[in-house]
Each structure stands twice: as structure tokens, then as C-alpha cells.
N, C-alpha and C positions, 0 to 999 in steps of 0.2 A: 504493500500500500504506500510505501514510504518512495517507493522509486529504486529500491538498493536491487541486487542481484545477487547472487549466489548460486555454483554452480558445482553438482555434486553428482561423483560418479560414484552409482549406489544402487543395491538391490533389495530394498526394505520394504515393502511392502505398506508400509504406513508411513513411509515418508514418501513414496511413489506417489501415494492417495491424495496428498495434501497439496501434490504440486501444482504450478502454474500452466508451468509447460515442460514439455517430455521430448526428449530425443534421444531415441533406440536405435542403437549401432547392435550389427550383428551377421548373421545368426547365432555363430558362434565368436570364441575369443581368440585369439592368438592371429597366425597368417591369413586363416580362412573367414576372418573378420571385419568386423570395420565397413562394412555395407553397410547406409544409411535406411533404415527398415518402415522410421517414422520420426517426424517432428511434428509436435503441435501440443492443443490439451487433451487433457487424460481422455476425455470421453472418446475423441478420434482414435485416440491408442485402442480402445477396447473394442472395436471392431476392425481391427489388422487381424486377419489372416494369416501371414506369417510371424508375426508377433509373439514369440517364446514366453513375453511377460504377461501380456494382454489374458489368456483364461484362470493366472495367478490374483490377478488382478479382477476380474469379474466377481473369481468368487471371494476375494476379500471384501467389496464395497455392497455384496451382498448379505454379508453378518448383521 
């Protein structure tokens, strides 16, 4: 709200939830990586298809 940024590479699930905006590099990590998969907000994340995070996520914000 304040205008700040912060920028954090992370797989928490409760801090995924809370974000603003999401940018999912993937599929996997190391060489075979770093493919741009999705950016935007969360809601857009949770209907990507190839989104490794996206059905972790679905059913967390459904608790």
C-alpha cells in the first residue's frame, strides 16, 4: 500500500497467498529451468495448466 517492493524467491504457500503479484519460473530447477511459466496475480496463477504451484495453491485458499 505504501509503494515499497519486495521480492522473494519462495515456496510457502501462505506467503504465495498473500501476494500481489506472482512470477513462476520453471518447470523445473537447475539447467532444464528458468522458463517463464506465468506472471501476474494469484488468481491468473490458478488457472495455468502447466503450473507445478497452481493445484498446491487451489487447495490451500480452499481451507
Amino acid at each position: 500500500d505504501q509503494g515499497h517492493t519486495v521480492v522473494v524467491i519462495e515456496h510457502h504457500l501462505d506467503l504465495l497467498a498473500e501476494a500481489d503479484y506472482i512470477v513462476e519460473l520453471g518447470p523445473v530447477g537447475g539447467p532444464d529451468g528458468g522458463e517463464l511459466l506465468y506472471q501476474g496475480e494469484l488468481a491468473g496463477l490458478l488457472g495455468v495448466k502447466r503450473s507445478p504451484t497452481a493445484p498446491y495453491l487451489r487447495a490451500k485458499l480452499k481451507r
